[in-house]
C-alpha positions as CSV (number, residue, x, y, z in Angstrom):
1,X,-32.4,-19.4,-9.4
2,X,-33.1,-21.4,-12.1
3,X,-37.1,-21.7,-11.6
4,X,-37.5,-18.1,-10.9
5,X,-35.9,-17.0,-14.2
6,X,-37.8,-19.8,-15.6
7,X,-41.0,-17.9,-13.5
8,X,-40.5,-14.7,-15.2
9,X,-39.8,-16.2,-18.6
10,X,-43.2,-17.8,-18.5
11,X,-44.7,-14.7,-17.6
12,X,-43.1,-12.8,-20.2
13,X,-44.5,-15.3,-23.0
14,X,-48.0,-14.8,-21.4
15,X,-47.8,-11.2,-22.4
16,X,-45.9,-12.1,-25.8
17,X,-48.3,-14.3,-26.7
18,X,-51.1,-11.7,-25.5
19,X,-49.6,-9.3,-27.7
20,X,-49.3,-11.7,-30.8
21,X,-52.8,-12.3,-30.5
22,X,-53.4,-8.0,-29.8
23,X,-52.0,-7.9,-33.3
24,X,-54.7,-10.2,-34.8
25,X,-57.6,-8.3,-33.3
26,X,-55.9,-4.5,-34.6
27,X,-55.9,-6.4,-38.0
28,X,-59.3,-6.9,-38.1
29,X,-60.3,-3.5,-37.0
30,X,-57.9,-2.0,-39.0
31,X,-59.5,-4.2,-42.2
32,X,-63.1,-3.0,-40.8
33,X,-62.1,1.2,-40.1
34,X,-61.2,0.6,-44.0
35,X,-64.2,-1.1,-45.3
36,X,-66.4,1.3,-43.1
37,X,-64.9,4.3,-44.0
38,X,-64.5,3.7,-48.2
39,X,-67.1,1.7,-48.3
40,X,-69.6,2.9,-45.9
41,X,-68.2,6.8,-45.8
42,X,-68.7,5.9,-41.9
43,X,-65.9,6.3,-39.3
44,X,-65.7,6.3,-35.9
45,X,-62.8,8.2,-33.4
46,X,-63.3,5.3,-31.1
47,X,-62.5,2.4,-34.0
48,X,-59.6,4.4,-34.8
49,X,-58.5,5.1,-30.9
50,X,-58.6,1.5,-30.4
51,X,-56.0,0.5,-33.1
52,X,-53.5,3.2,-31.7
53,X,-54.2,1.6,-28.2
54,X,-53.7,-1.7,-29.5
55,X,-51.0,-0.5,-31.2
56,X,-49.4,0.7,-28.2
57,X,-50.3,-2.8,-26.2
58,X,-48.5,-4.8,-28.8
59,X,-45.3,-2.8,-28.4
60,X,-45.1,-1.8,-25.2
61,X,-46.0,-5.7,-23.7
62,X,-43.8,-7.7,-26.2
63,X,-40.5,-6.0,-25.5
64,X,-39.6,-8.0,-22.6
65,X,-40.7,-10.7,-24.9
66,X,-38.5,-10.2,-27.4
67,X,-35.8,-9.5,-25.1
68,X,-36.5,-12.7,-23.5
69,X,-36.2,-14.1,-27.1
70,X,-33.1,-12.8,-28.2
71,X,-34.7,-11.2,-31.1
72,X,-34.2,-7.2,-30.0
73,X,-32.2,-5.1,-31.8
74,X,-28.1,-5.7,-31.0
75,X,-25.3,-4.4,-32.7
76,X,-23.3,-7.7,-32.1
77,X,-19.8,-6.9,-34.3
78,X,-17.8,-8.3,-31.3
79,X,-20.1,-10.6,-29.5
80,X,-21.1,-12.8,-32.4
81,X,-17.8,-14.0,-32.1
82,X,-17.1,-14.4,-28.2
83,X,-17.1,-17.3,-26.4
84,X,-20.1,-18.5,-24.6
85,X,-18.1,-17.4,-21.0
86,X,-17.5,-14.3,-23.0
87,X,-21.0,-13.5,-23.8
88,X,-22.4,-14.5,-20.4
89,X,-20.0,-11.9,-18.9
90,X,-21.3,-9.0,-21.5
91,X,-24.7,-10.3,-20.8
92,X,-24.1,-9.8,-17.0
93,X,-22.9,-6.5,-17.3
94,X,-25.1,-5.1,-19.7
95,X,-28.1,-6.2,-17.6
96,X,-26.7,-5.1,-14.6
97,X,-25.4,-1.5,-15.4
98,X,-27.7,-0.2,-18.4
99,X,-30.7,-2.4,-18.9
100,X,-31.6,-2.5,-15.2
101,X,-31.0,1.1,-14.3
102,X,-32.9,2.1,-17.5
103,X,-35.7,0.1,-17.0
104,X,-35.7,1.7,-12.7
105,X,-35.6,5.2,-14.8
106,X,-38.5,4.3,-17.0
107,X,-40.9,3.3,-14.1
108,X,-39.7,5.9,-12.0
109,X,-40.5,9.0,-14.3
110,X,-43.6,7.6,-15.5
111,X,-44.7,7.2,-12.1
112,X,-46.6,10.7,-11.7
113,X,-47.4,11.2,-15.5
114,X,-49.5,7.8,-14.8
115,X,-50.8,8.7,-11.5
116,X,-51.4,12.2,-12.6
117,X,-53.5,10.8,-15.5
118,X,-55.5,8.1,-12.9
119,X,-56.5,11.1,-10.6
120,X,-58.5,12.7,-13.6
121,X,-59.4,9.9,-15.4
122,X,-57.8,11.0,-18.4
123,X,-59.9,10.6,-21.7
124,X,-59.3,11.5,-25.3
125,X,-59.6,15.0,-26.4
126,X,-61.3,14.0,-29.6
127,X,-65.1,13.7,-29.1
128,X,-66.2,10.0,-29.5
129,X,-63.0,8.9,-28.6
130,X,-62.0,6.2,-25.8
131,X,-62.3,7.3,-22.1
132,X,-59.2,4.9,-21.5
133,X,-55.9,7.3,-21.8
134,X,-55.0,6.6,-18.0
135,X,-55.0,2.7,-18.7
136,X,-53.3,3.3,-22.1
137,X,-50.7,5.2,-20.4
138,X,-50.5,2.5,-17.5
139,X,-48.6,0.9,-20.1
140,X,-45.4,2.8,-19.8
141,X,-44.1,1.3,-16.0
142,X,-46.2,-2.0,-16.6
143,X,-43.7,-2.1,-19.6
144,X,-40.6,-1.4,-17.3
145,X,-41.7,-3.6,-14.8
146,X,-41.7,-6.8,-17.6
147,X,-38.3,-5.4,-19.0
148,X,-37.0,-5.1,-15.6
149,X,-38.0,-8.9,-14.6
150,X,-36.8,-9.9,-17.7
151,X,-33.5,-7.9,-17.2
152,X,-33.3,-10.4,-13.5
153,X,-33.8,-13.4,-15.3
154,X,-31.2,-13.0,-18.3
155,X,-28.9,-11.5,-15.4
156,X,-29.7,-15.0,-14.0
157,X,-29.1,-17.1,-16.7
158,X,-25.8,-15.2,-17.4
159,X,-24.7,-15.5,-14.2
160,X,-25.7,-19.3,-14.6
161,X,-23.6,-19.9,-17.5
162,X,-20.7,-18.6,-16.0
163,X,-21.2,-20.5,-13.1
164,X,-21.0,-23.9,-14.4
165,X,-18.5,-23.0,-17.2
166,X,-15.8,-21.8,-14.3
């Protein structure tokens, strides 16, 4: 069990670090849409699409990241304080009854709103703007899929700690 959750945990840094990098690249173009357009008086849609879709990369890719990380968002008034046993147990169940079955939801509803989008090749409204809306909302279950492989591996290494501490 051990080198699976170690499996998805390496994928799940691939995308983190994908995303860290994502970041770098939306700097940039956010640094040249600003330069352009004060100092040119030139925009383009498209330059300013592509921040929003990288926008949306970063955030929707690093969550399982950051959950993998321990760095998400937790309001820990009881746990900070539990034993490890005690933690692995909340761990477990929170994976198991919330974070899983919300991750499930997530890819199931997005399903069709993808697919729908993929059968027309959905583009932006705005004229010069990025014919890439279907792959920008591929995002949505490709995000539930990492969260839900990362939910399985902390599920894993909860149920691990507990295991060797009993």
């Amino acid at each position: 069990m051990q080198k699976f959750c170690d499996k998805i945990d390496a994928l799940n840094n691939f995308f983190g670090q994908l995303a860290a990098w994502s970041v770098l690249v939306m700097v940039f173009i956010t640094f040249l849409v600003v330069v352009l357009r004060y100092g040119f008086n030139f925009g383009r849609i498209s330059l300013q699409e592509s921040i929003t879709y990288l926008h949306a990369f970063v955030f929707m890719l690093a969550g399982a990241y950051t959950l993998k990380h321990n760095q998400h968002v937790r309001v820990d008034i009881f746990y900070q304080d539990m034993s490890t046993r005690n933690k692995a147990k909340v761990d477990l169940f929170g994976t198991l009854f919330l974070l899983l079955p919300f991750t499930g939801f997530i890819a199931w509803i997005s399903f069709d709103y993808v697919l729908n989008s993929w059968k027309v090749l959905e583009s932006s409204r705005e004229a010069g703007g990025l014919p890439f809306v279907y792959i920008l909302k591929t995002l949505i279950p490709l995000m539930a899929i990492l969260l839900f492989l990362q939910a399985i591996s902390l599920a894993g290494h909860a149920w691990l700690r507990l295991k060797n501490q009993l």
